[in-house]
C-alpha positions as CSV (number, residue, x, y, z in Angstrom):
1,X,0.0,0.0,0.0
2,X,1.2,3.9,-0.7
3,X,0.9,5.6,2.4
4,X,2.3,8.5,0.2
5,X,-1.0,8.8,-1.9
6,X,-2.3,12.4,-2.8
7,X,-5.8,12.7,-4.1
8,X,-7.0,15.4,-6.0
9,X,-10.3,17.1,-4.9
10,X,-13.1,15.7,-6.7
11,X,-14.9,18.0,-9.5
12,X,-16.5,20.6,-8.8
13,X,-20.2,18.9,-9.7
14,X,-19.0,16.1,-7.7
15,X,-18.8,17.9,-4.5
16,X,-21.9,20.1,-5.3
17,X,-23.8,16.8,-6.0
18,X,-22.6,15.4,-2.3
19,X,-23.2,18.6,-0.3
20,X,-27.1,18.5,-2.0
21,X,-27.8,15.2,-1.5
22,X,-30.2,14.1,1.0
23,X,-29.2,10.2,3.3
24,X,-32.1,8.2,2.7
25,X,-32.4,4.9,5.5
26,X,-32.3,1.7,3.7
27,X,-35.2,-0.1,5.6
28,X,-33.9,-3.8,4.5
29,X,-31.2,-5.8,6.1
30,X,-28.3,-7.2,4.1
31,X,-29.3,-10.8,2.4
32,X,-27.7,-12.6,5.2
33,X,-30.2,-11.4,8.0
34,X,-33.5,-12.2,5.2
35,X,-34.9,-15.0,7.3
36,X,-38.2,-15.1,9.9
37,X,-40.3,-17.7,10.6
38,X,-44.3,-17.2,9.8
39,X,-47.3,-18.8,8.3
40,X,-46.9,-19.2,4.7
41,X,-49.3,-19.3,1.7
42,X,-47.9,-21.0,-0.9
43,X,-48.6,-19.4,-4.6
44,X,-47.0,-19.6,-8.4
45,X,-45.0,-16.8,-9.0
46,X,-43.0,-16.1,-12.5
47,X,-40.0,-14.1,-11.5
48,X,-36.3,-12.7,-13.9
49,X,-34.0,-15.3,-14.0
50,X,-31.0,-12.8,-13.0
51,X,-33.9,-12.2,-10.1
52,X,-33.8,-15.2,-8.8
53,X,-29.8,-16.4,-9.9
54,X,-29.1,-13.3,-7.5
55,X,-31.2,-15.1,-4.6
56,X,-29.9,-17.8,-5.0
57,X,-26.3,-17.0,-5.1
58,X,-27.0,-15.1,-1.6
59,X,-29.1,-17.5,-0.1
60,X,-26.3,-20.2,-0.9
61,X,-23.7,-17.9,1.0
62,X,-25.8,-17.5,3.5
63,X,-26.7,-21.5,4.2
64,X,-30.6,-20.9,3.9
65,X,-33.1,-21.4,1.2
66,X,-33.5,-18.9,-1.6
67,X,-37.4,-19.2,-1.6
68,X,-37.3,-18.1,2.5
69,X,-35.0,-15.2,1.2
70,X,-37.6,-13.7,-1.3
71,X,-40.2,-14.4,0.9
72,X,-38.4,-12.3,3.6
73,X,-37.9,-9.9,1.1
74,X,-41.3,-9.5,-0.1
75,X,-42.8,-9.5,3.9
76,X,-40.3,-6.3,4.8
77,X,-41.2,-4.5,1.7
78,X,-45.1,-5.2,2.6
79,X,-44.2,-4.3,6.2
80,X,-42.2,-1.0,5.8
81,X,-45.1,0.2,3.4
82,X,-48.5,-0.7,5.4
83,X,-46.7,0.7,8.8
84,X,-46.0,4.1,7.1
85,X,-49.3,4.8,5.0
């Protein structure tokens, strides 16, 4: 590693567009923490195949289903939208 790195400021637009943006909170967890136990309905659902290789990739990491994933998903969507309406 350099510890004798310089950087340059960044671009004048680039700091303009930091100082004006606004932090929004990210109300879901990271993949790993996507799983809850709860009564389930099951349905058919028809969902992107990147959609789903991403779940399952994560899920795999993570040592837990991909379908309890999306489901998790789905629920805190669902949840952080009916509690703030």
């Amino acid at each position: 590693m350099n510890k004798n790195k310089t950087y340059k400021p960044a671009p004048k637009y680039i700091a303009d567009a930091i100082i004006s943006s606004q932090l929004i909170d990210d109300f879901l967890p990271p993949p790993e923490d996507l799983v809850k136990k709860e009564e389930n309905v099951k349905i058919t659902i028809s969902l992107s195949k990147s959609s789903v290789s991403f779940f399952k990739e994560k899920a795999r990491k993570a040592g837990i289903p991909y379908q309890t994933m999306i489901k998790t998903v789905l629920d805190r969507y669902s949840s952080h939208y009916r509690n703030t309406r």
